[in-house]
RODO-2510 file (C-alpha; in nm, 4 decimals, decimal comma):
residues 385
     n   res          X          Y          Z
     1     x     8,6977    18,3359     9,0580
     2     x     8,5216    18,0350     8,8695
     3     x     8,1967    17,8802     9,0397
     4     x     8,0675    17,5670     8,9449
     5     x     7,7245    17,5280     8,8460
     6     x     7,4579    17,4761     9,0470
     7     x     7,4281    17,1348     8,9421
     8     x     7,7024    17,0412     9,0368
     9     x     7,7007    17,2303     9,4281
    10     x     7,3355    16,9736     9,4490
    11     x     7,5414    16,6881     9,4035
    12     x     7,6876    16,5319     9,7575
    13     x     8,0535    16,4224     9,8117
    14     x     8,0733    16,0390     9,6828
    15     x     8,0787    15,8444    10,0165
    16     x     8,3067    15,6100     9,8599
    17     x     8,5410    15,8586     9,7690
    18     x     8,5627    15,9971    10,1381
    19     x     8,6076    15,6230    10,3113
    20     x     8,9549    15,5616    10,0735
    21     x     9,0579    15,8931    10,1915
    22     x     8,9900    15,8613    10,5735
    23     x     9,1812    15,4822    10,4893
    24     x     9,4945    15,6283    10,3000
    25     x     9,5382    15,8501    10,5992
    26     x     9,5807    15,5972    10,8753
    27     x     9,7869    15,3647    10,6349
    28     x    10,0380    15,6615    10,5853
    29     x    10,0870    15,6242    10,9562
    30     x    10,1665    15,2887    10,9792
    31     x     9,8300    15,1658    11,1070
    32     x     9,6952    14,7909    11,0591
    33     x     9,4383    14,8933    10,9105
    34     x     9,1292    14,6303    10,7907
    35     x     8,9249    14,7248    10,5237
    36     x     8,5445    14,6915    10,5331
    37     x     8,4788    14,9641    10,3488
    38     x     8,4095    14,9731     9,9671
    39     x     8,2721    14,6938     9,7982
    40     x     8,5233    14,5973     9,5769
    41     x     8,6187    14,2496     9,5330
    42     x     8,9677    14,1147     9,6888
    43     x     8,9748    13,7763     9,4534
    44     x     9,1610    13,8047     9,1188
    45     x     9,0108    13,8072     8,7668
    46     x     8,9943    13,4682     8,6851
    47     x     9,3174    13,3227     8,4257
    48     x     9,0975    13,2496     8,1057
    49     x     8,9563    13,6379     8,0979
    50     x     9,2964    13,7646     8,1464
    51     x     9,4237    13,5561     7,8984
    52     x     9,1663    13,6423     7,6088
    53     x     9,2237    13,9836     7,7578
    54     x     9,6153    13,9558     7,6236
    55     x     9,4869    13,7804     7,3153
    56     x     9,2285    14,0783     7,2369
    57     x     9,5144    14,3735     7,3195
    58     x     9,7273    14,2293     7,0619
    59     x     9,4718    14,2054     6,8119
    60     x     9,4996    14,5604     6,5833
    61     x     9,1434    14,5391     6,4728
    62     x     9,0253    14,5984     6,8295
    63     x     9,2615    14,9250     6,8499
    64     x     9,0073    15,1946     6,6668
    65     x     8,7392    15,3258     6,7852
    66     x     8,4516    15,1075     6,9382
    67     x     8,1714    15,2794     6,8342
    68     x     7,8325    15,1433     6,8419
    69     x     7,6038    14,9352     7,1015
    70     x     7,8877    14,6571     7,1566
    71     x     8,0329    14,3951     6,9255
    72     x     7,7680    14,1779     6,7503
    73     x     7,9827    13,8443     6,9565
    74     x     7,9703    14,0207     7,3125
    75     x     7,6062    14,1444     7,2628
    76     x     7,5443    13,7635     7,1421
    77     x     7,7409    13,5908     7,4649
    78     x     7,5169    13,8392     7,6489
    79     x     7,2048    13,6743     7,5017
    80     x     7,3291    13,3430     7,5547
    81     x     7,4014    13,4250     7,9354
    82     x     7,0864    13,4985     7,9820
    83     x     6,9086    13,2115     7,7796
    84     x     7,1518    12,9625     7,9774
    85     x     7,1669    13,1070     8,3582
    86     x     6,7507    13,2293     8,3537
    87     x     6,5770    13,1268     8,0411
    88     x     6,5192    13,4706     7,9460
    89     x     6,5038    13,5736     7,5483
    90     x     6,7186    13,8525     7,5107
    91     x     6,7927    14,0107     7,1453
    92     x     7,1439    14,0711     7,0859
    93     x     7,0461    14,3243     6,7995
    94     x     6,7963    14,5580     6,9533
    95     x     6,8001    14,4684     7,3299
    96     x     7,1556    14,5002     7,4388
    97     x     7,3747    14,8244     7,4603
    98     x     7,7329    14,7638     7,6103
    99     x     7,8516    15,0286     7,8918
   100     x     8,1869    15,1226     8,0571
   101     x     8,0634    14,9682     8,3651
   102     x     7,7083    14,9372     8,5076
   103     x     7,7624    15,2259     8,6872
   104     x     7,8122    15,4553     8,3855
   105     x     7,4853    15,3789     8,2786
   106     x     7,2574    15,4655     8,5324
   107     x     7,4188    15,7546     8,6172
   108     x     7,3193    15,8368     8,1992
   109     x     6,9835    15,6739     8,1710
   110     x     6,8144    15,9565     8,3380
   111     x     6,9654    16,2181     8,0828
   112     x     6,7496    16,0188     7,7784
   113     x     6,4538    16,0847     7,9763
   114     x     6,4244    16,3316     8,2696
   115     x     6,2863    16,6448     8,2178
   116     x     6,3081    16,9411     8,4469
   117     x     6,1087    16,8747     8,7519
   118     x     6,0664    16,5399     8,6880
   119     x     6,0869    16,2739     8,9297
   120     x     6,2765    15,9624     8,9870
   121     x     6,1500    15,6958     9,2680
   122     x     6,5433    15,6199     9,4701
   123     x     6,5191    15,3282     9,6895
   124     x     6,7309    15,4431    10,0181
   125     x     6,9550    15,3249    10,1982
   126     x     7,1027    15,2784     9,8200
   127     x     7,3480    15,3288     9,5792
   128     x     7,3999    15,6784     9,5703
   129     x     7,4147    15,6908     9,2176
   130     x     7,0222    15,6781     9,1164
   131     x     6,9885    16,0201     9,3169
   132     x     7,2804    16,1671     9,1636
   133     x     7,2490    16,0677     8,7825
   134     x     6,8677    16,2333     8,8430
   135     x     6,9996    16,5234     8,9917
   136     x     7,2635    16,5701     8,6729
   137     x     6,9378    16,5549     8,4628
   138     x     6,7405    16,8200     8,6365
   139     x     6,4911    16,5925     8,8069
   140     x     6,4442    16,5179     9,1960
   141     x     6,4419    16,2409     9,3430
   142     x     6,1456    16,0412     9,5634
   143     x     6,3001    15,8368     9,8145
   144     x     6,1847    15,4990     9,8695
   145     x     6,2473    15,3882    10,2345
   146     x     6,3747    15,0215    10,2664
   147     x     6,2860    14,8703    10,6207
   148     x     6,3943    14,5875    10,8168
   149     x     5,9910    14,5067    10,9005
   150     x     5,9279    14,4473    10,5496
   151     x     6,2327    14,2750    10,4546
   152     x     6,3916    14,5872    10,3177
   153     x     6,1217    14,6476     9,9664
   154     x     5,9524    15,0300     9,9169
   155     x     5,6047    15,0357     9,9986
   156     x     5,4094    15,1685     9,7011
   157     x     5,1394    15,1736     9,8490
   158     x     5,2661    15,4591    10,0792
   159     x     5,3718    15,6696     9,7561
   160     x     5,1680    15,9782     9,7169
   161     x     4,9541    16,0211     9,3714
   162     x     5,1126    16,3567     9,3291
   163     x     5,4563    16,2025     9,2933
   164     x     5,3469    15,9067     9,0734
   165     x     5,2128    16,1972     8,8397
   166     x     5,5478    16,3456     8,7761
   167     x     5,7528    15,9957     8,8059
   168     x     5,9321    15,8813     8,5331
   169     x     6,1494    15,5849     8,6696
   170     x     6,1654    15,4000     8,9457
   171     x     6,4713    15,2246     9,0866
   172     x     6,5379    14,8732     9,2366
   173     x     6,8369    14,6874     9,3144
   174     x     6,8232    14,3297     9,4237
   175     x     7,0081    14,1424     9,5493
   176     x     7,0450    14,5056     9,6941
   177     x     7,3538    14,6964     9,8276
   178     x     7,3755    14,7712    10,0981
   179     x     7,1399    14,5337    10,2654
   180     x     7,2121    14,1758    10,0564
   181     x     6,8314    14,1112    10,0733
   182     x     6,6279    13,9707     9,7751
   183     x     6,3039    14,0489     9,6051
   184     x     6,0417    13,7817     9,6004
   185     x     5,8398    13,7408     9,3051
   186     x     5,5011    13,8754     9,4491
   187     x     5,6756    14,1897     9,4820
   188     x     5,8522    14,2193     9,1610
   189     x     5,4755    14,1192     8,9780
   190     x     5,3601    14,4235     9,1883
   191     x     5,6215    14,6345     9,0435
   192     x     5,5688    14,5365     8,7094
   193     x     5,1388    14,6349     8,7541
   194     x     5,2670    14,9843     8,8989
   195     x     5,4868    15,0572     8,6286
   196     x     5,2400    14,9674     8,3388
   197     x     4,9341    15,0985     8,5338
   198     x     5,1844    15,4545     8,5949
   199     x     5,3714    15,4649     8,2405
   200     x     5,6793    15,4345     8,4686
   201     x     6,0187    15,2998     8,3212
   202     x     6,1612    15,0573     8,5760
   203     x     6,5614    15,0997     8,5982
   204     x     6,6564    14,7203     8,7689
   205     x     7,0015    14,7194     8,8894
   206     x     7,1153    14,3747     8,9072
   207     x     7,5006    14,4029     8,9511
   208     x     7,5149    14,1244     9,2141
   209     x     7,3114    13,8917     9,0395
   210     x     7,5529    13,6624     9,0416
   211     x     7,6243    13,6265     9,4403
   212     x     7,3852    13,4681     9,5987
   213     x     7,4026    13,1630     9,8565
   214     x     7,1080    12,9406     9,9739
   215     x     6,8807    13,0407     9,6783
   216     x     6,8817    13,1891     9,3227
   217     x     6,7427    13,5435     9,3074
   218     x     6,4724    13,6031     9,0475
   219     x     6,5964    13,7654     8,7167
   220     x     6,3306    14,0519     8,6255
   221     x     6,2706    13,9566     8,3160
   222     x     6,1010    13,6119     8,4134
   223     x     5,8365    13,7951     8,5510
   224     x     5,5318    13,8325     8,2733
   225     x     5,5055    14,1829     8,0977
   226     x     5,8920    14,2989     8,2692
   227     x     5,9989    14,3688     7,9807
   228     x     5,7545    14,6355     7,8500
   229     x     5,8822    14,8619     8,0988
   230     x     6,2294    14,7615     8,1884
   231     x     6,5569    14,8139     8,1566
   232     x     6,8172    14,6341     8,3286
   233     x     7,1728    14,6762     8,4109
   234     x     7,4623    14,4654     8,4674
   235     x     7,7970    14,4661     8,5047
   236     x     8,1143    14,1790     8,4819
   237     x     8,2272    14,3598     8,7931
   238     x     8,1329    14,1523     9,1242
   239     x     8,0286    13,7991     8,9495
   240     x     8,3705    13,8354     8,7538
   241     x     8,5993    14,0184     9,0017
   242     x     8,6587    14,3047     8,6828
   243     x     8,5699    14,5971     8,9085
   244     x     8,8684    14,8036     8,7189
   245     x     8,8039    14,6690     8,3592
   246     x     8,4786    14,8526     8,3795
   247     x     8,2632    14,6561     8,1352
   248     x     7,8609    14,6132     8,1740
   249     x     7,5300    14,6196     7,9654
   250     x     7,1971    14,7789     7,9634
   251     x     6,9356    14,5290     7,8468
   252     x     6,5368    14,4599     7,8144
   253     x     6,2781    14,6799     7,6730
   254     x     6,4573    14,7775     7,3300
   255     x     6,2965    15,1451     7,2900
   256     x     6,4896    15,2361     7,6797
   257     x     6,8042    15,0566     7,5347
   258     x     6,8480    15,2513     7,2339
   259     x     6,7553    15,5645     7,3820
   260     x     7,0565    15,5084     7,5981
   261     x     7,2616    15,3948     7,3311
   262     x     7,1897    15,7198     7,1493
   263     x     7,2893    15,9056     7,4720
   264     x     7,6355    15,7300     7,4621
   265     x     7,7007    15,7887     7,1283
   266     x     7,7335    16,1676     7,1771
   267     x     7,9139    16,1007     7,5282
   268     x     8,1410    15,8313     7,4843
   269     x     8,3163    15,6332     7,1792
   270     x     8,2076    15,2904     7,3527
   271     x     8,4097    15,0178     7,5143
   272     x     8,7133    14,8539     7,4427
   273     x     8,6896    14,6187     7,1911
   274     x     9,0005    14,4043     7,3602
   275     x     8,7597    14,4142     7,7021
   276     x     8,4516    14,3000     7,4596
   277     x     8,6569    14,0191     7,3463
   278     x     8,7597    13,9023     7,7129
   279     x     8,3610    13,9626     7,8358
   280     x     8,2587    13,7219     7,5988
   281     x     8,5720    13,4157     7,7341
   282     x     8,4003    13,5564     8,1021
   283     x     8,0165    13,4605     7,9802
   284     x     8,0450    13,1145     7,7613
   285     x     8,3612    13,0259     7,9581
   286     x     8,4468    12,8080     8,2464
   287     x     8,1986    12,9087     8,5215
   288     x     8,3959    12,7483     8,8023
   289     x     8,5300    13,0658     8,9177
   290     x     8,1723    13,2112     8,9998
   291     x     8,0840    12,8954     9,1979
   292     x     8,4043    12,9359     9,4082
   293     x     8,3447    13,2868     9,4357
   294     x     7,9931    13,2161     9,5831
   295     x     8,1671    12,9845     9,8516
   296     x     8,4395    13,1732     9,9516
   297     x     8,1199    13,4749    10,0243
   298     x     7,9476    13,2188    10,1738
   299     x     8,2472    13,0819    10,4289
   300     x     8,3026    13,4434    10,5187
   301     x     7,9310    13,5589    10,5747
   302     x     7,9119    13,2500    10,8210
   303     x     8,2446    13,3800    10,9915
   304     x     8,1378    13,7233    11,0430
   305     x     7,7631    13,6050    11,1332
   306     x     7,9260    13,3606    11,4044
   307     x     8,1660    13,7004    11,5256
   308     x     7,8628    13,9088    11,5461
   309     x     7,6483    13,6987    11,7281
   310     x     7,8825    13,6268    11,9866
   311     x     7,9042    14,0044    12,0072
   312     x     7,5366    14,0680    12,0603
   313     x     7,4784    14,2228    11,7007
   314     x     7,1608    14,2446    11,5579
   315     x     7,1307    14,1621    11,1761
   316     x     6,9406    13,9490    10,8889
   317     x     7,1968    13,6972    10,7630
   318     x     7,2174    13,8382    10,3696
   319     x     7,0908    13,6256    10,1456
   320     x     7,3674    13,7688     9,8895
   321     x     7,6141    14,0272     9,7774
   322     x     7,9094    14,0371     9,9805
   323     x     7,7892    14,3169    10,2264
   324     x     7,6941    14,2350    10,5660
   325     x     7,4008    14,4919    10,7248
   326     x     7,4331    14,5285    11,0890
   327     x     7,2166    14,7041    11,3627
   328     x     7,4025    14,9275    11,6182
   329     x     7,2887    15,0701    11,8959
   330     x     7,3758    15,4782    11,8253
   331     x     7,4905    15,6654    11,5316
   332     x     7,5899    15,5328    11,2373
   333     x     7,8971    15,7865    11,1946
   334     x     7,9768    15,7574    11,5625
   335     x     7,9699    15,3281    11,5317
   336     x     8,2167    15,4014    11,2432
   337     x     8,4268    15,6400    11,4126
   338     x     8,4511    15,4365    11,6823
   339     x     8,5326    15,1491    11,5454
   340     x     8,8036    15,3370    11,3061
   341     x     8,9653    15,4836    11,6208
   342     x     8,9660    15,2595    11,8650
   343     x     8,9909    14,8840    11,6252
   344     x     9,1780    15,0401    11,3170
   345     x     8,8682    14,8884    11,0964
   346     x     8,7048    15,0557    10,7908
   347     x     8,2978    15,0124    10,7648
   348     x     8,0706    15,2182    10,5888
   349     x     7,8107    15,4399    10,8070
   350     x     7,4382    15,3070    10,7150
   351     x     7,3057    15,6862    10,6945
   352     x     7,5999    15,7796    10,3927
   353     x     7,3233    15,5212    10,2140
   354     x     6,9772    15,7340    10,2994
   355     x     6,8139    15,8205    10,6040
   356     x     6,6677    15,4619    10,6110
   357     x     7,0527    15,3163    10,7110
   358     x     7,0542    15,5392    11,0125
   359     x     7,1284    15,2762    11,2600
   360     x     7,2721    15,0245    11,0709
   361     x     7,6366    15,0345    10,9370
   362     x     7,7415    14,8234    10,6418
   363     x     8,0288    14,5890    10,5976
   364     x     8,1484    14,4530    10,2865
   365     x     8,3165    14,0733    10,3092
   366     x     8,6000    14,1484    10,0549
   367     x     8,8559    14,0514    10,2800
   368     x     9,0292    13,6905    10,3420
   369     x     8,9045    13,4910    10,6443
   370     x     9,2043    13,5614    10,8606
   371     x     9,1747    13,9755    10,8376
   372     x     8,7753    13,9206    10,9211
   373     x     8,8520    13,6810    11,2478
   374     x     9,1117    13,9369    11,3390
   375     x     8,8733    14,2281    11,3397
   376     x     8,6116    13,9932    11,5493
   377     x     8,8832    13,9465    11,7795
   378     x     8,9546    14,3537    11,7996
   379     x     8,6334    14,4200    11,8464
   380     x     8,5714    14,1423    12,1053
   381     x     8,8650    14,3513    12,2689
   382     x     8,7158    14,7025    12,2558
   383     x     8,3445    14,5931    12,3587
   384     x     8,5836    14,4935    12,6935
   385     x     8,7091    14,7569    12,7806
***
């Protein structure tokens, strides 16, 4: 008999992965089911990408290998993005490495500098991915815990010296999944200090940068000194609705960025050149898909907020992403199963995201307004019975 390594047995099933499967099952047997589950946007790719998209595929130069950091023009609209949407310099040349997706690249940054032992700092409840891309690298992670009392940032002040001795990165994600709070600039100044003071790398996930509703989240890199320690990543995925094209970028402090570029090159070939092409009609096009997108999260937030509270939920209204973070009143698998048993409706346990979420349970809005007043209305019907 083969047996896998023992990397691989410290790695946990992907939450995800389990949620789709639980959903298939009940949609085999004819269930209604409604789908709060993974965060993966329900709004189409907007025309003009898909068209440049068409124009790229049919373009034979993009059909070879796309080796490298990313074309010179993507790497460029990159730039330009930032420049435009945060006043941030950015330089195409040294500063930028493309990825297959956000995702793919944290889950490799840690192999360009984790040694074994080593330690990463993982906010949790989080992405799963910053634990798991350390563990693939030999190193163990620190969990962060991210409460409600202090509006859901690590305390690191509460961090022992012991671990900041062995730390190597530290992970933050706002606007953060799963709890669609922000980080306010005191904080993120604080971070910066730590980092420096520590010879830390800060890995800032900013995926949703682009959702947000009654204020503008702050882009790390307009806080003084970010990037001498940072790397961020981003993805077309969410601000775009490109979840399957999987296209992002690593960007900031250019020694991080090319040590992950040199990590891909002996991994991966790079990204489609065709997808490249379409990233940059997404960046310096029409942006009046992303301001629709905000108001159709927006309109549904308010929906489910209004549901809730007639309900007698407990929850900060998110300030963005498209996940809603809710307080129940017992397990987070048991609120789940319950609700998948008795209302037919997919949410994501708050504990599958760290100990932290125990207690909370996490839906995400990518559903239309009508499925989202239809669950309120189930679960108005269960809490009745």
């Amino acid at each position: 008999m083969f047996e896998i390594s023992n990397r691989l047995k410290k790695i946990p099933p992907y939450l995800f992965v389990e949620i789709d499967r639980k959903k298939k099952e009940l949609i085999t047997k004819g269930e209604d089911v409604i789908d709060f589950g993974v965060g993966d946007p329900d709004l189409p790719t907007p025309e003009n990408i898909i068209i440049a998209m068409k124009k790229g595929v049919e373009n034979p130069k993009f059909h070879k290998y796309p080796f490298g950091k990313g074309t010179k023009e993507f790497r460029k609209a990159i730039s330009d993005f930032y420049k435009k949407n945060y006043d941030v310099d950015i330089d195409p040349e040294s500063e930028i490495c493309v990825l297959i997706g956000s995702k793919e690249g944290i889950a490799h940054f840690p192999l360009c500098f984790i040694n074994q032992g080593d330690i990463s700092l993982v906010p949790e409840p989080g992405y799963p991915v910053y634990n798991i891309g350390t563990l693939i690298a030999g190193g163990k992670s620190y969990f962060l815990p991210l409460k409600e009392e202090n509006d859901f940032l690590p305390d690191l002040g509460k961090i022992p010296e012991e671990i900041i001795k062995k730390t190597k990165i530290i992970y933050l994600n706002y606007p953060n999944n799963p709890t669609g709070s922000f980080a306010n600039k005191d904080f993120l100044k604080d971070v910066i200090n730590f980092c420096k003071k520590n010879n830390i790398i800060l890995a800032y996930d900013a995926a949703y940068s682009e959702i947000y509703f009654e204020e503008k989240p702050i882009n790390i890199f307009s806080i003084d000194g970010a990037k001498d320690v940072t790397i961020e990543f981003n993805s077309l995925s969410k601000t775009y609705n490109m979840t399957g094209w999987r296209v992002g970028w690593a960007c900031g402090n250019s020694f991080l960025v090319n040590a992950l570029a040199k990590i891909k090159e002996n991994i991966d070939s790079g990204t489609f050149e065709a997808i490249q092409y379409a990233g940059i009609e997404a960046l310096k096009g029409s942006q009046e898909s992303v301001e629709k997108m905000r108001s159709i999260y927006k309109k549904r937030r308010d929906i489910f907020a209004s549901g809730l509270k007639e309900l007698g939920f407990n929850f900060k209204l998110p300030k963005g992403t498209f996940y809603f973070w809710v307080k129940v009143n017992k397990s987070s698998v048991e609120f789940v199963d319950f609700l998948l048993e008795n209302g037919k409706i997919v949410s994501t346990p708050g504990v599958g995201f760290g100990p932290s979420g125990e207690g909370y349970v996490r839906f995400s809005l990518t559903i239309d307004e009508e499925k989202i007043k239809k669950a309120i209305d189930r679960m108005k019907k269960i809490w009745q019975k």
